[in-house]
C-alpha positions in Angstrom: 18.8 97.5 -22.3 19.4 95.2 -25.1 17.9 91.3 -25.2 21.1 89.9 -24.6 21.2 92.1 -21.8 17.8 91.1 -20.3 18.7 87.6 -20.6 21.8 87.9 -18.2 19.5 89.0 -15.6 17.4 86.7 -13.1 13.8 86.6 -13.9 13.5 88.7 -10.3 15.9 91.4 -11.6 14.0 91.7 -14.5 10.8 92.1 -12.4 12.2 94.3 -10.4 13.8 96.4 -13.1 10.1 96.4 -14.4 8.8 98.3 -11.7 11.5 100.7 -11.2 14.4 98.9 -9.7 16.2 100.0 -6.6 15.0 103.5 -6.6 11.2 102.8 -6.7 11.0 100.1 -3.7 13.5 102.4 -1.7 10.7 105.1 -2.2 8.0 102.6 -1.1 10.2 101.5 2.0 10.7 105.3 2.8 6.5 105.6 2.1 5.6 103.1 4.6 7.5 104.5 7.6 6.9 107.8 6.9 3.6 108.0 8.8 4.8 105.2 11.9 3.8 108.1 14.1 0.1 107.9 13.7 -0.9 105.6 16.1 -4.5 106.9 16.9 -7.1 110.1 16.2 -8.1 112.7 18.8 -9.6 114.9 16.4 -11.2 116.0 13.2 -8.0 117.6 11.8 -6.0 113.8 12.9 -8.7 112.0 11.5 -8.2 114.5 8.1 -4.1 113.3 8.6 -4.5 109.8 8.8 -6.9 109.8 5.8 -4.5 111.7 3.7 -1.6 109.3 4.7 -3.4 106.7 3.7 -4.2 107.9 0.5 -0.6 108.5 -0.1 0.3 105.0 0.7 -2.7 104.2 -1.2 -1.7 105.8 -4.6 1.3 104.4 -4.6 0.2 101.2 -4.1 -2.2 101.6 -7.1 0.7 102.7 -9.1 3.1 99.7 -8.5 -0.1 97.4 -9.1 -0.4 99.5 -12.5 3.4 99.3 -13.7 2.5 95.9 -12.2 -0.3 95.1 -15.2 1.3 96.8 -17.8 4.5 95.0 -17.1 3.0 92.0 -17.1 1.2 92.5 -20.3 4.1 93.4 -21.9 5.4 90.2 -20.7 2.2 87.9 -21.9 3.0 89.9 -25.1 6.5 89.0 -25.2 5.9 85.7 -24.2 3.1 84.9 -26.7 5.7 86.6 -29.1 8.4 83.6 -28.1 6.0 81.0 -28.5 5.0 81.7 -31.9 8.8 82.1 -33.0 10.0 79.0 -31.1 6.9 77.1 -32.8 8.5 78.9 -36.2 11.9 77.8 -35.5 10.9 74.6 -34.3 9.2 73.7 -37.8 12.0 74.1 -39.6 13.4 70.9 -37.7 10.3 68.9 -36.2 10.2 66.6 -39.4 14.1 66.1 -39.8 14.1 64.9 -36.4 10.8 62.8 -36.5 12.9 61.1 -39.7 15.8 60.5 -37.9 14.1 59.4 -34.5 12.4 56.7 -37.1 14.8 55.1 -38.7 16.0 55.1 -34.8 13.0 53.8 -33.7 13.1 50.9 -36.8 16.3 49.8 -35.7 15.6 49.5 -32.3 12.9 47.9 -32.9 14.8 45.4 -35.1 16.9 44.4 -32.1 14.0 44.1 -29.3 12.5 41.9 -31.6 16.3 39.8 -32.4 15.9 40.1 -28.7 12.6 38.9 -28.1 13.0 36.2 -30.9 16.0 35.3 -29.3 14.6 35.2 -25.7 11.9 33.0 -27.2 14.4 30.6 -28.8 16.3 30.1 -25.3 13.2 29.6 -23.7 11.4 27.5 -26.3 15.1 25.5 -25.5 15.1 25.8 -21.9 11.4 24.7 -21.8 12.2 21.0 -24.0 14.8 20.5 -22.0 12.4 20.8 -18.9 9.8 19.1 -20.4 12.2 16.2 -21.0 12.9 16.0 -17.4 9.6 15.7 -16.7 9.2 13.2 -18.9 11.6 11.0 -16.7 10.1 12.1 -13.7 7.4 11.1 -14.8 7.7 7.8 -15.8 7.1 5.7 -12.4 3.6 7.6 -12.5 2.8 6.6 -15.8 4.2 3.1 -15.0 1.6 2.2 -12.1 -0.5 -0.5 -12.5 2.4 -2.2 -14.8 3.4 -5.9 -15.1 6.7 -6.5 -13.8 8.3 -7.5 -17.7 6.8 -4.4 -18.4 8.2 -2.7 -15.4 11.9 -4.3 -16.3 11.7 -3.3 -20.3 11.0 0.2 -18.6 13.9 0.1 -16.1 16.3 -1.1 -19.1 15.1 1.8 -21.9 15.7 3.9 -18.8 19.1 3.0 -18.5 19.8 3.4 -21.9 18.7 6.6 -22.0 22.5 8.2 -22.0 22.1 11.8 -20.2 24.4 14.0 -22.4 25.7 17.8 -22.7 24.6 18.2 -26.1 20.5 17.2 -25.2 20.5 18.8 -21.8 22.7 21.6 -21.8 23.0 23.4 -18.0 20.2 20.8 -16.9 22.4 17.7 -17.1 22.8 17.1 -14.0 18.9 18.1 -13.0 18.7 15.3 -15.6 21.0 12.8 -14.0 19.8 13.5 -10.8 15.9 13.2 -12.5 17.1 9.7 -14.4 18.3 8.2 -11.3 15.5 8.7 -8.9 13.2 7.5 -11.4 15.7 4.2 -11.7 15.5 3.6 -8.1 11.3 4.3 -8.0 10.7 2.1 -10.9 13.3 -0.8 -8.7 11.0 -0.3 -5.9 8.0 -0.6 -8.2 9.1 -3.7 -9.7 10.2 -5.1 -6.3 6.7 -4.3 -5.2 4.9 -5.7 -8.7 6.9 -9.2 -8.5 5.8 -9.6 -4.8 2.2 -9.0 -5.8 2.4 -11.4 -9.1 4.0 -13.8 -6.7 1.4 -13.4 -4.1 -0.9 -13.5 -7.4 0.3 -16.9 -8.5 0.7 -18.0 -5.2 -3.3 -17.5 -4.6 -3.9 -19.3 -8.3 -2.1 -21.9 -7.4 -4.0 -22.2 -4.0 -7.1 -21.9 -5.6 -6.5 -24.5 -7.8 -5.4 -26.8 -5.2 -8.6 -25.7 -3.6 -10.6 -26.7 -6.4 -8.9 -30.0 -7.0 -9.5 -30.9 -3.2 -13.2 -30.4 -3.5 -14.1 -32.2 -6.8 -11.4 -34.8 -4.8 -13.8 -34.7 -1.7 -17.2 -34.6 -4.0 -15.8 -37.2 -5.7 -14.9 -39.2 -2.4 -18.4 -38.3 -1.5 -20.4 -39.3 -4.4 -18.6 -42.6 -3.9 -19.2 -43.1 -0.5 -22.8 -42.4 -1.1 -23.0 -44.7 -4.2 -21.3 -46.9 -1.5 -23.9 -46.5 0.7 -26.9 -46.7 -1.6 -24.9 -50.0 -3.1 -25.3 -51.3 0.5 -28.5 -50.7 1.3 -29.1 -52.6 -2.0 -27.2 -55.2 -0.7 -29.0 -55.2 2.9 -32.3 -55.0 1.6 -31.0 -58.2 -0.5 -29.7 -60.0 2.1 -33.3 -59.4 4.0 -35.2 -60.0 1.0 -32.8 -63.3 1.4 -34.0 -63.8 4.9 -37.4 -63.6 4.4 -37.7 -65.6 1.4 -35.3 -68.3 3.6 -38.4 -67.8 5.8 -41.4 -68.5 4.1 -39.1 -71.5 2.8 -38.6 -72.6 6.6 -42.1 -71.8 7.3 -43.4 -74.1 4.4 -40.9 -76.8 5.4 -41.9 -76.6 8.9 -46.0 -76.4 7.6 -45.0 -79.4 5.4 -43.2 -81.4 8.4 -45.8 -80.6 10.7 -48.8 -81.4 8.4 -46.5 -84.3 7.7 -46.0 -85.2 11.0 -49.9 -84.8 11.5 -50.6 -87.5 8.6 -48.4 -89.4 9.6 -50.0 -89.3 13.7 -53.6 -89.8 12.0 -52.2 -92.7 9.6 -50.8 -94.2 13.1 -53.7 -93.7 14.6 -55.4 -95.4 12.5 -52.7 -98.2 12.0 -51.7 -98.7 16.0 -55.1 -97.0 17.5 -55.4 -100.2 19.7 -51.0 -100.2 20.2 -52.1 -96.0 20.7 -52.5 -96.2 24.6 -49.4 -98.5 25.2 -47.2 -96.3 22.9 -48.9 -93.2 23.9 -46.1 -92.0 26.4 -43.1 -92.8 23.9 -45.2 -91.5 21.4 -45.6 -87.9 23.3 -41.8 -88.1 24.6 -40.9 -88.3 20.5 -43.7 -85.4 19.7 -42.0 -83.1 22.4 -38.6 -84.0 21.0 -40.0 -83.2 17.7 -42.2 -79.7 19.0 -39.0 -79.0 20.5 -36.6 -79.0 17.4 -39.2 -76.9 15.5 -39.8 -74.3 18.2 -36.1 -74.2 18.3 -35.9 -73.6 14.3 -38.3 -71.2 14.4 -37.0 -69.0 17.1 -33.7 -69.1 15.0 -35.0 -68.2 12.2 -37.0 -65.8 13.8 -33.9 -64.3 15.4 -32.0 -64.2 12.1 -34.6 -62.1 10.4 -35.2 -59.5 12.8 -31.4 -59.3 13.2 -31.7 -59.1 8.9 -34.4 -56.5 9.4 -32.2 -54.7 12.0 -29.6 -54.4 10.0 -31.4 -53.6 6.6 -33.1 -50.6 9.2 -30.0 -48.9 10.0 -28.4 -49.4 7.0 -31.3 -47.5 5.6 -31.1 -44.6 8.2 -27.5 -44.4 7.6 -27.4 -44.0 4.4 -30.5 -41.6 4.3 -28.5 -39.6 7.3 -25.8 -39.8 5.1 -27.6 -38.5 2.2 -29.3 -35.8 3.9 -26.1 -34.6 5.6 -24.2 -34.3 2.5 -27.2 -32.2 1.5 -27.1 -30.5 4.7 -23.3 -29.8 5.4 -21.6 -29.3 2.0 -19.8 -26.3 2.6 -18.5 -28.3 6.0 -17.3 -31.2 4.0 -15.0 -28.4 2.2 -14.2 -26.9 6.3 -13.7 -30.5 7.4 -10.9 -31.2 4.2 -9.6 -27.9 5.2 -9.5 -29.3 8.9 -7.6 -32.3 7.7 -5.7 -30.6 5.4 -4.7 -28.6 8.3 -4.1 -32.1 10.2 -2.1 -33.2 7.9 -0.2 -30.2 7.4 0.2 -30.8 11.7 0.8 -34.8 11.7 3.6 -33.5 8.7 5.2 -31.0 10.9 5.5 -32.9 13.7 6.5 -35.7 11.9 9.7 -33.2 10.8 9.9 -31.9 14.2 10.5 -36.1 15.5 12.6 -36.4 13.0 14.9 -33.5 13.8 15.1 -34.1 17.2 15.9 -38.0 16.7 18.6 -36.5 14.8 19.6 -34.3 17.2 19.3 -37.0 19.4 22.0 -39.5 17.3 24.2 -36.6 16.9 24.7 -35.8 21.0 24.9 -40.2 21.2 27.4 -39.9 18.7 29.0 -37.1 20.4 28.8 -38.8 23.5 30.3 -42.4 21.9 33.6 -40.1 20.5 33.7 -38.6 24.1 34.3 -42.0 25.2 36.4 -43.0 23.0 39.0 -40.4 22.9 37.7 -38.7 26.5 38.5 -35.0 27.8 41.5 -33.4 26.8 44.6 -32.9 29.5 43.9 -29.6 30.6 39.9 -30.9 31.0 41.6 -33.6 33.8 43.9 -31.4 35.1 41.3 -28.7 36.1 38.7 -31.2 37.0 41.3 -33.1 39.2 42.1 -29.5 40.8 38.3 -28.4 40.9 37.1 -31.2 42.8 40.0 -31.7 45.6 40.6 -27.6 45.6 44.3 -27.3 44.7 46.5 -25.2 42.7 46.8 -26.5 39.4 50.4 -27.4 39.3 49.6 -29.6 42.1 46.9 -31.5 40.3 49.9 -31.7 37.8 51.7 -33.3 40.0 49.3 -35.6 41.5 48.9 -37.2 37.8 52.6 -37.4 36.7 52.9 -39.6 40.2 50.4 -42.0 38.3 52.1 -45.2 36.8 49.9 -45.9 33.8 49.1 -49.5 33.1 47.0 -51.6 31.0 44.4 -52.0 33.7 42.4 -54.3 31.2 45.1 -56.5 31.6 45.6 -56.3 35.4 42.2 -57.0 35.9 42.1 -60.2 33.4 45.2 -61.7 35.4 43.7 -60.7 38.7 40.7 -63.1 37.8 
């Protein structure tokens, strides 16, 4: 049997051809039931049949296992033999495909790397593109905290921003979409900001006010207190007044009555024997006389405790008044507030009396055209009907019957 032969045959065949093909397993199969009879020993001489069988069996078994072996060293042979000339073969054409698989290679890897520097060009794109939108995304975030001319120069670079094919590619309308939510957050934003500067210059200008109104009322106060001090002055002038109008009534009064006294002992002397016949006139005039000065003296006694009592509270008032604008000044600021807030009430309701007068002169004038020109037909006709419960054609009726006169004129010639 030639190679090309061998190789037409399954690898089975050619095992089984290698141990003697059909005829040598037919023998086996004819082997193993040749002795199916033997089923147990009775004796020496069975014992002596079944060895022998099983020898036989035995042998043959030995000699398939060696055809076996030497079969299958041939084949290691063989096979060791293929290998080396495959390997031979092989070398002849290993390095011409190596070459050829790397210029392959080379230009394959040429393109995956036009690829990849391709793929990195798209992205590179696709990523700037992104990056711009996120740029207008995130403008209102980067815009917190922003003045409101800030917040409108933003809005208007915004809007200039034209959103075109040729910057954003597929992403325009991501863009677009981007561009105008940001428009309508910065609106919202500015809306917000100019309600807080307005809130902002609102409080300035309150605080302001605020300030004005208490340098106003320290002001008012320092005043008042000068005018209190300025009074006091003036009181404790006036009483210095009184008592120095005093001791001038007291001297007079000293000087009258030590006149007076001279004048007694000089008539004493002169009249001492006229004395006793005088005497009564003369006490009637001295009582007269005691009687003026007491009266003097309790008026000007009166007038200078009333100086003193004045010049006293003056004193405690301003020292009161002193000591409470030391005391209270933060509620001299609550009391301007107070009338501020007052005022602010006396205004309002000064508007409120003014609109309702006005709505008061508007229903007179109302009611002065009503009288004038006076409620329309119909306005008769169904009051007429209303009150006397009739059909309005009959109230119709009723007033057509009515002669119309000048009833002015009636009444003048009736009188």
């Amino acid at each position: 049997m030639g190679v090309s032969e061998s190789k037409e045959l399954t690898v089975i065949e050619r095992a089984a051809l290698a141990l003697g093909a059909d005829e040598g397993e037919k023998q086996l199969i004819a082997l193993a039931q040749k002795y199916t009879d033997i089923t147990d020993i009775k004796n020496a001489a069975g014992r002596q049949q079944c060895h022998a069988a099983a020898m036989e069996l035995s042998n043959a078994r030995i000699n398939v296992d060696k055809t076996g072996k030497a079969a299958r060293e041939d084949a290691n042979a063989f096979q060791k033999a293929v290998i080396a000339e495959a390997a031979r073969r092989i070398a002849i054409v290993k390095p011409e495909e190596d070459r050829l698989l790397a210029i392959r290679d080379t230009w394959d890897a040429e393109r995956e790397r036009e690829k990849e520097a391709k793929a990195a060009a798209e992205k590179a794109r696709v990523d700037l593109i992104r990056k711009m939108i996120d740029e207008i995304k995130a403008v209102p975030a980067e815009s917190v905290g922003r003045s409101s001319a800030d917040l409108t120069a933003t809005i208007e670079l915004m809007e200039m921003h034209e959103i075109t094919l040729a910057e954003f590619a597929e992403f325009s309308g991501e863009a677009e979409l981007a561009k105008i939510a940001t428009l309508q957050k910065l609106g919202e934003m500015l809306t917000a900001q100019v309600a807080v500067e307005q809130a902002a210059a609102e409080a300035a200008r309150q605080a302001e006010a605020d300030r004005i109104e208490r340098e106003r009322v320290a002001e008012a106060n320092r005043i008042e207190a000068k005018r209190l001090a300025d009074l006091a002055a003036e009181l404790e002038r006036q009483a210095q007044a009184a008592r120095d109008k005093q001791a001038e009534a007291d001297r007079i009064a000293r000087e009258q009555r030590e006149a007076a006294e001279a004048e007694q002992r000089a008539a004493n002397e002169r009249a001492a024997a006229a004395m006793r016949q005088q005497q009564a006139e003369h006490e009637a005039r001295m009582r007269a006389q005691q009687e003026e000065i007491d009266r003097q003296q309790a008026e000007i006694a009166a007038a200078k405790a009333e100086q003193e009592r004045i010049v006293h509270e003056a004193c405690e008032a301003a020292a009161a008044s002193v000591k409470l604008e030391a005391d209270h000044g933060e509620a001299l600021v609550e009391n301007a507030r107070i009338d501020a807030e007052r005022t602010a009430a006396v205004e309002s309701a000064r508007i409120r009396a003014e609109q309702d007068a006005a709505i008061a002169e508007q229903k007179r004038r109302e009611r002065v055209d009503f009288l004038k020109a006076g409620p329309g037909d119909q306005e008769i006709i169904a009051l007429v009907a209303k009150t006397y419960d009739v059909p309005y054609q009959t109230a119709c009726n009723w007033i057509a019957k009515i002669e119309f006169v000048d009833f002015a004129s009636a009444e003048e010639k009736a009188a």
